[in-house]
Backbone of each chain as ProteinMPNN parsed JSONL, in Angstrom:
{"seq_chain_A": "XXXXXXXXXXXXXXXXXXXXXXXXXXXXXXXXXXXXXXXXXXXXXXXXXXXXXXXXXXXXXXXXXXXXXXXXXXXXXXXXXXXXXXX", "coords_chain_A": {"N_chain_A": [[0.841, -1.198, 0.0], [0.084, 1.804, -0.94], [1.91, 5.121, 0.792], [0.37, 8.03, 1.279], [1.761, 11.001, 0.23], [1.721, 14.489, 1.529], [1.377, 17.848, 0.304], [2.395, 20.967, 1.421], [1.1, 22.448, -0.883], [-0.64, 20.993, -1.774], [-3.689, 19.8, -3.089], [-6.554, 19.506, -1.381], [-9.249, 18.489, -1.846], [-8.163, 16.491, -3.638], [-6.861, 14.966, -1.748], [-8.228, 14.289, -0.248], [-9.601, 12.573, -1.828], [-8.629, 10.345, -2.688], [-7.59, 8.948, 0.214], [-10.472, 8.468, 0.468], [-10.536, 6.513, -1.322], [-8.38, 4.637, -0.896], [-9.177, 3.886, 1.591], [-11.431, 2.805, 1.186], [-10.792, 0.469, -0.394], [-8.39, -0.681, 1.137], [-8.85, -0.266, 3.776], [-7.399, 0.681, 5.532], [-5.305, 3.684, 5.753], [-2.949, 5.786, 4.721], [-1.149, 8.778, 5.739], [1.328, 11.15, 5.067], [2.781, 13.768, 6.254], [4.717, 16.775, 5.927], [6.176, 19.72, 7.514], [4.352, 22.823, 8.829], [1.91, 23.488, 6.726], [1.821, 21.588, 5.257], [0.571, 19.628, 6.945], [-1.463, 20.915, 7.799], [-3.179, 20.924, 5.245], [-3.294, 18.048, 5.122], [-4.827, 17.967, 7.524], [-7.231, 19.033, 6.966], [-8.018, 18.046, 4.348], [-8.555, 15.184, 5.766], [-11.057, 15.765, 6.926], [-12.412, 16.483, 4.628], [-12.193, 13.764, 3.44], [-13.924, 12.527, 5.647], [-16.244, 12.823, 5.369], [-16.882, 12.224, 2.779], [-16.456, 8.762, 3.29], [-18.656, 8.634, 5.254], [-21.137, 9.007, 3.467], [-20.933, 6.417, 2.998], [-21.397, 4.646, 4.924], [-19.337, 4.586, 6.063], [-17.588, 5.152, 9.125], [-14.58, 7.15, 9.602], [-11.241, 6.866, 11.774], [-8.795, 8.39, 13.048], [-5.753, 7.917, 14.017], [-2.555, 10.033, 15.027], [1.0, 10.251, 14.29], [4.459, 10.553, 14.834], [7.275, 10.575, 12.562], [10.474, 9.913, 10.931], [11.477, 11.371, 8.447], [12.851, 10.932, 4.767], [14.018, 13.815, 2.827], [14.764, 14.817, -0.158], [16.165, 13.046, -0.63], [18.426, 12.795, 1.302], [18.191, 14.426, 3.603], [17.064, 13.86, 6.952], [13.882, 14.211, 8.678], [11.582, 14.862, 10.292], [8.43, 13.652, 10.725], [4.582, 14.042, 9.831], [2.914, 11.253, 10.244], [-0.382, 10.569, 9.446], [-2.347, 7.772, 10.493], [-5.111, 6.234, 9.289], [-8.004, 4.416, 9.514], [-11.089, 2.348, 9.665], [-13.691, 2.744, 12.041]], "CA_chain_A": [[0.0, 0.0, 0.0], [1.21, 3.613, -0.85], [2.184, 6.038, 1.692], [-0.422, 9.37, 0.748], [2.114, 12.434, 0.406], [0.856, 15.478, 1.609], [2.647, 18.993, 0.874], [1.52, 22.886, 1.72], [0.35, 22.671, -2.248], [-1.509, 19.796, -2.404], [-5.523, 20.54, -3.297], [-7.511, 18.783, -0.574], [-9.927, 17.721, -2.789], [-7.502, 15.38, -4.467], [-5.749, 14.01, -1.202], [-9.591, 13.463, 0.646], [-10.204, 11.316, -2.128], [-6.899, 9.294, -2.497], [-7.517, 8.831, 1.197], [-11.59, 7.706, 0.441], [-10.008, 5.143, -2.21], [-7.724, 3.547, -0.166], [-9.605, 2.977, 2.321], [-12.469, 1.788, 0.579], [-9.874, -0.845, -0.706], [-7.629, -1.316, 2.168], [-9.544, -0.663, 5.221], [-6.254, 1.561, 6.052], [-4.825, 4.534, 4.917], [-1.509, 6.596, 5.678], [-1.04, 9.962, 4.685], [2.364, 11.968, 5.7], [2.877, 15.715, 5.769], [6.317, 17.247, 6.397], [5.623, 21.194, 7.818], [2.854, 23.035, 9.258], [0.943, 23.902, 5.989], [1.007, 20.077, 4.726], [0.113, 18.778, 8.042], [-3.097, 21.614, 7.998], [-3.394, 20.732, 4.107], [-3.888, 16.905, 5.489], [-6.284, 17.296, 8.348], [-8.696, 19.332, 6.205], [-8.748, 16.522, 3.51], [-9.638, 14.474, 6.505], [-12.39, 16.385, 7.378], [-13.61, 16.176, 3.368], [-12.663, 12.349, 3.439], [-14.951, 11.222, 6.478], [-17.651, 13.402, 4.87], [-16.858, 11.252, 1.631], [-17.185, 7.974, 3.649], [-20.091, 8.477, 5.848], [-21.916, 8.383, 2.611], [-20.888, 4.321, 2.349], [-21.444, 4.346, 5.922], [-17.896, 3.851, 6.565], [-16.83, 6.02, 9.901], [-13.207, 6.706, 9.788], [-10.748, 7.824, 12.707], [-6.972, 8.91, 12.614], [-3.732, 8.269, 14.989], [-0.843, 10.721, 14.204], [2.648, 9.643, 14.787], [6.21, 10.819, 14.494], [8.006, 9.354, 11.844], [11.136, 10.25, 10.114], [11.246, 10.89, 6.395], [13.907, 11.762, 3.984], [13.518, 14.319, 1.852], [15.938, 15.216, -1.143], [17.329, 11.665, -0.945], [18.979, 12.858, 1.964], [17.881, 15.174, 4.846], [16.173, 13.269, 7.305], [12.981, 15.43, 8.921], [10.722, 14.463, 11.318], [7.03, 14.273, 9.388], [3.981, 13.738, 11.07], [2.444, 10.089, 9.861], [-1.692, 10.007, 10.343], [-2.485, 6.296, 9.787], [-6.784, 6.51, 9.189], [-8.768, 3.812, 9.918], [-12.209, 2.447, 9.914], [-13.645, 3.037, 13.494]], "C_chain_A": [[0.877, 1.249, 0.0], [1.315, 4.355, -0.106], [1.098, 7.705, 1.118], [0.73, 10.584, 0.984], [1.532, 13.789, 0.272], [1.795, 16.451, 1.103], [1.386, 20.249, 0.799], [0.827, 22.786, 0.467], [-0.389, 21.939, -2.37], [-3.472, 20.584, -2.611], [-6.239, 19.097, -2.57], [-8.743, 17.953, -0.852], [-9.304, 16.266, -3.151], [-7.331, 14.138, -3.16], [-7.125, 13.095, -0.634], [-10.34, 12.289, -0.462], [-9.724, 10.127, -2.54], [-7.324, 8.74, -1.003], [-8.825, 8.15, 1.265], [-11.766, 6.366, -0.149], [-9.078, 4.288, -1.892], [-8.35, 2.776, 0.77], [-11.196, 2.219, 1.807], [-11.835, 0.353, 0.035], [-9.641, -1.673, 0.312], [-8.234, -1.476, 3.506], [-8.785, 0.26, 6.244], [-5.643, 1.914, 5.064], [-3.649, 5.078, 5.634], [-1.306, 7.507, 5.015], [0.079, 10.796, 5.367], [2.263, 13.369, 4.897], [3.934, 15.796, 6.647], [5.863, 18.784, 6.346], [4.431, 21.501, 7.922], [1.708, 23.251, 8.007], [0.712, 22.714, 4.966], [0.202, 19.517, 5.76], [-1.731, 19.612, 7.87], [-4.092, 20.925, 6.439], [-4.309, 19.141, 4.515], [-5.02, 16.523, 5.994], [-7.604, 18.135, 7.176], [-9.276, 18.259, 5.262], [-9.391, 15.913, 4.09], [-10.915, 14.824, 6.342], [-13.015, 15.914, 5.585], [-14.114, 14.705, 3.501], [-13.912, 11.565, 4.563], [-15.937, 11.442, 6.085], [-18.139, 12.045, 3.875], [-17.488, 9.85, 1.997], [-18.322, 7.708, 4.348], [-21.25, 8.201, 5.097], [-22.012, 6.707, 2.164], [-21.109, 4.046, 3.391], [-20.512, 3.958, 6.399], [-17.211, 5.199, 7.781], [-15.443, 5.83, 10.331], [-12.037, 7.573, 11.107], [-9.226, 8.098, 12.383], [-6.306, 8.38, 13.758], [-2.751, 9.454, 14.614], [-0.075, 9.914, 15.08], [3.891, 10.254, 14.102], [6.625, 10.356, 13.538], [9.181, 10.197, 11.193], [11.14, 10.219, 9.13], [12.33, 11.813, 5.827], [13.601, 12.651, 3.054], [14.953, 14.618, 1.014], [16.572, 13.896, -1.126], [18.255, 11.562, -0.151], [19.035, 13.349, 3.238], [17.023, 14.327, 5.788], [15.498, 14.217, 8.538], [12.127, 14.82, 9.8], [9.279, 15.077, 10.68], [5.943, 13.658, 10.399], [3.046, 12.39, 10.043], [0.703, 9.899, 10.3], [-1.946, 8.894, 9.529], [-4.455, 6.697, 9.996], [-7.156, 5.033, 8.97], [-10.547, 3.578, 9.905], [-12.676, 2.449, 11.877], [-13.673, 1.86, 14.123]], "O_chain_A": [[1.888, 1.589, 0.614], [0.136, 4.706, -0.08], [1.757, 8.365, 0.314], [0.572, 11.181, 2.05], [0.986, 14.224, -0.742], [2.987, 16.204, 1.289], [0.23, 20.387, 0.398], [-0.353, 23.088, 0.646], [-1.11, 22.162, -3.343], [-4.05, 21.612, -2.258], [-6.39, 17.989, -3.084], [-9.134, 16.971, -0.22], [-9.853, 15.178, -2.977], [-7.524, 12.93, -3.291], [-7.233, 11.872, -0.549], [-11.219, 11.467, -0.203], [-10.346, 9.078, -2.707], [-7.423, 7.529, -1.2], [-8.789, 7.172, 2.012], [-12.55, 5.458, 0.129], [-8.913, 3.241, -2.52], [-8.283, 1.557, 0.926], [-11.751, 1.199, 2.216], [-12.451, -0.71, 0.101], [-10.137, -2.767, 0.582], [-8.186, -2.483, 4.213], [-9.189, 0.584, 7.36], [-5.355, 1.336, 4.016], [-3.383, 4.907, 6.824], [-1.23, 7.404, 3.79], [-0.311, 11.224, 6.453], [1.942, 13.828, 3.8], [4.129, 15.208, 7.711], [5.26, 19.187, 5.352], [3.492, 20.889, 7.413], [0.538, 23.17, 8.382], [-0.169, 22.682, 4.107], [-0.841, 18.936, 5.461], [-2.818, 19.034, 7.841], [-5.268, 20.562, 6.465], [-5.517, 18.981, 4.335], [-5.85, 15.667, 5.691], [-8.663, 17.639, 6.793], [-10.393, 17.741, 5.249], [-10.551, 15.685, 3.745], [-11.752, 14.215, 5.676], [-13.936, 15.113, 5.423], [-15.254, 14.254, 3.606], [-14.543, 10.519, 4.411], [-16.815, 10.588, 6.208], [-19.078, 11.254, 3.967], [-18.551, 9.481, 1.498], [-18.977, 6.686, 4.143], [-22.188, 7.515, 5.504], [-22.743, 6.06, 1.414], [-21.157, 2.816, 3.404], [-20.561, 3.012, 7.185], [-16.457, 6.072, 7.35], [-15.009, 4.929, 11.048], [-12.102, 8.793, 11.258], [-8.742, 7.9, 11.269], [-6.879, 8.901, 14.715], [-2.268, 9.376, 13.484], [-0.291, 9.232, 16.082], [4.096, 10.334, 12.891], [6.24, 9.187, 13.539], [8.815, 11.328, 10.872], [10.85, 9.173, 8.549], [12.653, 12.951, 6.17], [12.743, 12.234, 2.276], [16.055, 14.627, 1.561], [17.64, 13.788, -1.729], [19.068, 10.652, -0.311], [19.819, 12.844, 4.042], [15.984, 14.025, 5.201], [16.226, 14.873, 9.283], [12.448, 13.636, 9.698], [8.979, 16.212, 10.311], [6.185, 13.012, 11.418], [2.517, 12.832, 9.023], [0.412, 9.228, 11.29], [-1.859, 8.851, 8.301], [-4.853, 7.435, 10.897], [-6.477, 4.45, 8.125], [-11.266, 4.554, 10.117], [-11.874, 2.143, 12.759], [-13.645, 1.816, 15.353]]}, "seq_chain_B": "XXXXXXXXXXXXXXXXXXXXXXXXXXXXXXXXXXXXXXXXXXXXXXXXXXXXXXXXXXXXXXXXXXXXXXXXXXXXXXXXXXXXXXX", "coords_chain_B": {"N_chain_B": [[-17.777, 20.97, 29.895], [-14.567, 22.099, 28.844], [-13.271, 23.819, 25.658], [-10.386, 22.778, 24.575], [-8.378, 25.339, 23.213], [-6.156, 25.991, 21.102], [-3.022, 27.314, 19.802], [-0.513, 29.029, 17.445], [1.387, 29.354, 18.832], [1.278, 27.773, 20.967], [2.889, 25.954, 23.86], [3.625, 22.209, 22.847], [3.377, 20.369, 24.594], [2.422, 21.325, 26.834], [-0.002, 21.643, 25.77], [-0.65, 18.781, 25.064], [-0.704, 17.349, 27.894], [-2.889, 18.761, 29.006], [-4.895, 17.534, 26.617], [-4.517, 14.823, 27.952], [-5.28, 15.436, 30.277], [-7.625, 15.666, 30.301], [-9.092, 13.677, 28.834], [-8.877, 11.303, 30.298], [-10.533, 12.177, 32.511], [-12.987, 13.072, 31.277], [-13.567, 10.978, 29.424], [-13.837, 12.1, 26.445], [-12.374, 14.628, 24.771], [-11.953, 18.139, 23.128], [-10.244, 20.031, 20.872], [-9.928, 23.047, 19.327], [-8.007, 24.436, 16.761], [-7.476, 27.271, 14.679], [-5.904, 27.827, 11.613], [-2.982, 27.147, 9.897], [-0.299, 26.926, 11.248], [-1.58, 26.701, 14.184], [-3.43, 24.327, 13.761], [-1.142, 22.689, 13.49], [0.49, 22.477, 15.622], [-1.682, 21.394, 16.946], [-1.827, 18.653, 16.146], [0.712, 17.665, 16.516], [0.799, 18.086, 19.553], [-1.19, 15.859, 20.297], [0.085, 13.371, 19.153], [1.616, 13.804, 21.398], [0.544, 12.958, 23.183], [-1.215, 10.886, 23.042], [0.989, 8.741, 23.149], [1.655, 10.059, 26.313], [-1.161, 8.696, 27.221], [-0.955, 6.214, 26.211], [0.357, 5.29, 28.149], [-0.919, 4.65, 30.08], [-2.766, 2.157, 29.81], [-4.716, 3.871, 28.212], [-5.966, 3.779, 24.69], [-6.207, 6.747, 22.471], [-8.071, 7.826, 19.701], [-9.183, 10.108, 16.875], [-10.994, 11.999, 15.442], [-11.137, 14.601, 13.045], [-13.364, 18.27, 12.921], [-14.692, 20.184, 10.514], [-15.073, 23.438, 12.008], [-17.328, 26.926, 12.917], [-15.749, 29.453, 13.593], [-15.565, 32.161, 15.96], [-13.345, 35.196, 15.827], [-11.943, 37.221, 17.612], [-14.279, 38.403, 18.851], [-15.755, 38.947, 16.658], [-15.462, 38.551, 14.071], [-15.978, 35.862, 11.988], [-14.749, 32.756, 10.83], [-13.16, 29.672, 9.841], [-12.696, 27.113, 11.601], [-10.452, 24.477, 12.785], [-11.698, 21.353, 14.53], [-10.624, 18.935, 16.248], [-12.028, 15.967, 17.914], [-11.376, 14.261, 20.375], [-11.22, 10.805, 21.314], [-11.111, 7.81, 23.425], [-10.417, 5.013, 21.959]], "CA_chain_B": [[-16.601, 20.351, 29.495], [-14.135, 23.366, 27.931], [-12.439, 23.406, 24.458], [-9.029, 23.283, 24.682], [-7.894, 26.519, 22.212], [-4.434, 25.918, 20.674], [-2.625, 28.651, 19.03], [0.809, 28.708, 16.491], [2.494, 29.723, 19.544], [0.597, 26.927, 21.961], [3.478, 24.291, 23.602], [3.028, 21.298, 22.678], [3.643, 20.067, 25.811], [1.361, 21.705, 28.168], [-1.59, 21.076, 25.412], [-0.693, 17.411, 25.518], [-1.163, 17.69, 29.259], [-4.301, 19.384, 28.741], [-5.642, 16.427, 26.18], [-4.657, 14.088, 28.517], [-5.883, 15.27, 31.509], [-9.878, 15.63, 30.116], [-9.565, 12.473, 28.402], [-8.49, 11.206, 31.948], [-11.544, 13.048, 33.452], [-14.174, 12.912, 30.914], [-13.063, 9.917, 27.849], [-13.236, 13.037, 25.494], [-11.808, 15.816, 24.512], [-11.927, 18.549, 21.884], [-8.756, 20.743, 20.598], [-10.117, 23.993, 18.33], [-7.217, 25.154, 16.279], [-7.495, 28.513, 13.426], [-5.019, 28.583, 10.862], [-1.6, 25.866, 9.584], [0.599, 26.98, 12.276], [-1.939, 25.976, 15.016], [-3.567, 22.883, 13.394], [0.159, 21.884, 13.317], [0.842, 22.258, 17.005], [-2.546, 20.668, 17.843], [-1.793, 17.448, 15.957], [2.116, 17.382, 17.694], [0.098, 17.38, 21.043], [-2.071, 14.836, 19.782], [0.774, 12.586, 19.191], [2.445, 13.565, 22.444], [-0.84, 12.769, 24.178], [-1.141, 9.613, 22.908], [2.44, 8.182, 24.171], [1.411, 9.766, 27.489], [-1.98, 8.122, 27.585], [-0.716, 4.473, 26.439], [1.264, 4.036, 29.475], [-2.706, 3.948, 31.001], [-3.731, 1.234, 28.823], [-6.086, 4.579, 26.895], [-5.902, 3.897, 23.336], [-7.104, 7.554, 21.767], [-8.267, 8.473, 18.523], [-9.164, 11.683, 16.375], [-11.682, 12.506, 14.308], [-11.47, 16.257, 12.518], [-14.256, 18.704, 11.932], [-14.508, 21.749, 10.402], [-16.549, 24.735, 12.817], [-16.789, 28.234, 12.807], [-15.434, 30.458, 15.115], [-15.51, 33.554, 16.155], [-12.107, 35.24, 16.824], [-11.942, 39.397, 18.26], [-15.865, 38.436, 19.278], [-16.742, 39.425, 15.454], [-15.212, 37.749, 12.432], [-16.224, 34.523, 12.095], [-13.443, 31.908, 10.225], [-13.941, 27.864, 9.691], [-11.325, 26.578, 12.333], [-10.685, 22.352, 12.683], [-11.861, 20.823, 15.262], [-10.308, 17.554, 16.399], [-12.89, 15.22, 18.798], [-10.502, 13.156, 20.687], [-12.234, 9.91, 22.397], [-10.687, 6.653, 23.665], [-10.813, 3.607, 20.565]], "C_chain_B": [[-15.734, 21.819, 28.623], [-13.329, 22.471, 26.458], [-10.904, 23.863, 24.665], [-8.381, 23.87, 23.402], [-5.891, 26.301, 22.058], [-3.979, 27.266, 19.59], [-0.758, 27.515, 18.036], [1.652, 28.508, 17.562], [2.364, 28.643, 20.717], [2.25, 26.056, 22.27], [2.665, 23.153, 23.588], [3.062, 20.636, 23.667], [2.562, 20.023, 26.608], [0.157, 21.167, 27.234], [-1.574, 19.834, 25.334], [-1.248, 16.973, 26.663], [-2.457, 18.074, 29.594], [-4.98, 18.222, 28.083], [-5.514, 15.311, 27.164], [-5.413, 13.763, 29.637], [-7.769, 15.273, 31.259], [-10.007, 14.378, 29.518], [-10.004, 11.741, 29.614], [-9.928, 11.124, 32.656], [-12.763, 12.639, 32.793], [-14.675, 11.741, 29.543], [-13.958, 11.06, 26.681], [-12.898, 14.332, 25.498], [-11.904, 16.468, 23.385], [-11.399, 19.685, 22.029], [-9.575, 21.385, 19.493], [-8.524, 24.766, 17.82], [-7.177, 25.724, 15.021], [-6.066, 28.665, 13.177], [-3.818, 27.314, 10.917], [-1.148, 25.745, 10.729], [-0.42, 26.359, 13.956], [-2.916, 24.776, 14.853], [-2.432, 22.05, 13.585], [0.778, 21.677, 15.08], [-0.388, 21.472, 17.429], [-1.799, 19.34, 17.272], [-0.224, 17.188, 16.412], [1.766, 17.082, 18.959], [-0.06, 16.361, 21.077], [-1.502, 13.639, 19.943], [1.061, 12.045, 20.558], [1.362, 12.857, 23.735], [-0.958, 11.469, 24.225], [-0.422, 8.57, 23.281], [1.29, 8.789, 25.778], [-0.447, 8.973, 28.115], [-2.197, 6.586, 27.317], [0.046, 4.198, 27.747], [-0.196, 3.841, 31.04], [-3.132, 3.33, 30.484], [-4.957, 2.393, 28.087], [-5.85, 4.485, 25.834], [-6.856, 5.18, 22.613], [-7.069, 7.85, 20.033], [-8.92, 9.592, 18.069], [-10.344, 11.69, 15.669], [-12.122, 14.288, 14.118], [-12.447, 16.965, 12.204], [-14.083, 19.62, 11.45], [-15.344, 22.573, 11.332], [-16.243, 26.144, 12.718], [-17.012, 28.782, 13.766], [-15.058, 31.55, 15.103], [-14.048, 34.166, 16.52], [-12.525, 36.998, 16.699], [-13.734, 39.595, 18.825], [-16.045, 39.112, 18.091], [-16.761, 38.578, 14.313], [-15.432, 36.167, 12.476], [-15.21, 33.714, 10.665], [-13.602, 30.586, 10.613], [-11.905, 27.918, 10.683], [-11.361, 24.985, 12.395], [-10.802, 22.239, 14.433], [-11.297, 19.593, 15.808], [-11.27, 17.086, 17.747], [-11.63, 14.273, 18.973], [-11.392, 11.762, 21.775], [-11.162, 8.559, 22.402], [-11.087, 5.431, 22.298], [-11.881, 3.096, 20.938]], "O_chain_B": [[-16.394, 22.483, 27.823], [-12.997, 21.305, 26.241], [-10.431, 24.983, 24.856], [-7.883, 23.107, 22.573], [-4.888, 26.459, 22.754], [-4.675, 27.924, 18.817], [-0.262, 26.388, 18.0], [2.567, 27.688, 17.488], [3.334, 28.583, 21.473], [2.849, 25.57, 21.311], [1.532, 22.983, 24.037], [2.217, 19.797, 23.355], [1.912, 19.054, 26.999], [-0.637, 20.362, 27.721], [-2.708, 19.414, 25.564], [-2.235, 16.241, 26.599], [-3.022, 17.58, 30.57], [-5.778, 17.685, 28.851], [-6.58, 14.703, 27.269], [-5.954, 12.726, 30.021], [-8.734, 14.945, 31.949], [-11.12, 13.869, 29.651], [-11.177, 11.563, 29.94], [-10.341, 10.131, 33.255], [-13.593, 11.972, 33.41], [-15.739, 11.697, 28.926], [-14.862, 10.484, 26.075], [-13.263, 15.074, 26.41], [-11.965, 15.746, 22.39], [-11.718, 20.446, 22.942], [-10.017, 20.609, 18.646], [-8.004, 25.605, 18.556], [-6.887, 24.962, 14.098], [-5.219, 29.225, 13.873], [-3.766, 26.589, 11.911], [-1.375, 24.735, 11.395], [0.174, 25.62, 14.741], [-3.216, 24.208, 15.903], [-2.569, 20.849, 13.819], [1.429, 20.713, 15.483], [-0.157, 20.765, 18.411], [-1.024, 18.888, 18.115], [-0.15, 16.004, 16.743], [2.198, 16.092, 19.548], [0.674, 15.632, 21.744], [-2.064, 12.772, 20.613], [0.979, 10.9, 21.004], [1.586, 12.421, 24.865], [-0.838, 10.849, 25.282], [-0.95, 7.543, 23.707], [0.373, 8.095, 26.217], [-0.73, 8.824, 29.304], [-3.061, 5.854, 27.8], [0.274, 3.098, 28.251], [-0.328, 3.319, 32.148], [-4.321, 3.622, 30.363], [-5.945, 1.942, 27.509], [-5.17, 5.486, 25.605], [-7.992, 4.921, 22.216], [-6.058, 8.046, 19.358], [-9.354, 10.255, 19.011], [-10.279, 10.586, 15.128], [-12.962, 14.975, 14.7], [-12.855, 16.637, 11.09], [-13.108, 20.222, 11.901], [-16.526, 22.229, 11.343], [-15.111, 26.562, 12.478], [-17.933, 28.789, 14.583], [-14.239, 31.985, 14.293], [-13.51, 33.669, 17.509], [-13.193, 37.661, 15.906], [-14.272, 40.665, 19.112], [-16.624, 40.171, 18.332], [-17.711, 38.044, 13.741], [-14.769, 35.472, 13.246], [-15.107, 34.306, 9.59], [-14.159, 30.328, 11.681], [-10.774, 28.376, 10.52], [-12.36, 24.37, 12.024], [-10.179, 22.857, 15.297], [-12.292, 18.901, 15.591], [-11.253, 17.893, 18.677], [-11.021, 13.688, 18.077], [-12.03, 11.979, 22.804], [-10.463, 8.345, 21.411], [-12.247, 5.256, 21.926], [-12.393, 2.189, 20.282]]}, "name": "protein", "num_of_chains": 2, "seq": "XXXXXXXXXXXXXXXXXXXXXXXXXXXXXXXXXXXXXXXXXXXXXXXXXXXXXXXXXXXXXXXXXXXXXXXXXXXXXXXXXXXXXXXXXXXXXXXXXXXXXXXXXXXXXXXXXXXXXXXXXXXXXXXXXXXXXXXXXXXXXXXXXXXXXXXXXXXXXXXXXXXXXXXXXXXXXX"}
């Protein structure tokens, strides 16, 4: 399963429904954001995506977590990991 | 029950402390934060909250809303909500 990258640019639209199509698949989703304006970029998707699933009747919740992530192939950054879930 | 108000400038620390202790008290909690910079410190709490509320056997999770809130008592602005409740 793919890791969802978030960044400050992303269009929330897109990621909340990357995030409605996984887990309609998988059952679990993971979406990382590295800085404050991916991480905000992220939870709003949330907010579209549970909208998205409540229509299948699917209520979904989050964790965050720490995680390290490289960026440039080399810097390693501390990103914030929300794994999403059915409830 | 109050809302615990996070700002850009919020530590993450003390509002960890803060989620923990109403989970603690009441099995939920809810973190209002307006704008990247304090969406981004709530969900760092969030994390840190979570470590300090597994070493109580609490397993918490998130779910985001959007609401609108008032800030200077006039302008009203969509801020995220996070509902925090035990799994």
């Amino acid at each position: 399963m793919e890791m969802i990258k978030v960044s400050a640019n992303s269009r929330t639209s897109a990621v909340a429904g990357a995030i409605a199509g996984v887990i309609r698949e998988h059952k679990h989703a993971e979406v990382q954001a590295i800085g404050a304006g991916a991480v905000n970029q992220a939870v709003k998707a949330l907010v579209l995506a549970t909208g998205y699933l409540e229509g299948d009747g699917i209520h979904i919740v989050c964790v965050p977590h720490f995680v390290d992530a490289k960026i440039d192939d080399e810097k390693i950054v501390t990103a914030i990991k929300l794994v999403i879930e059915p409830r």
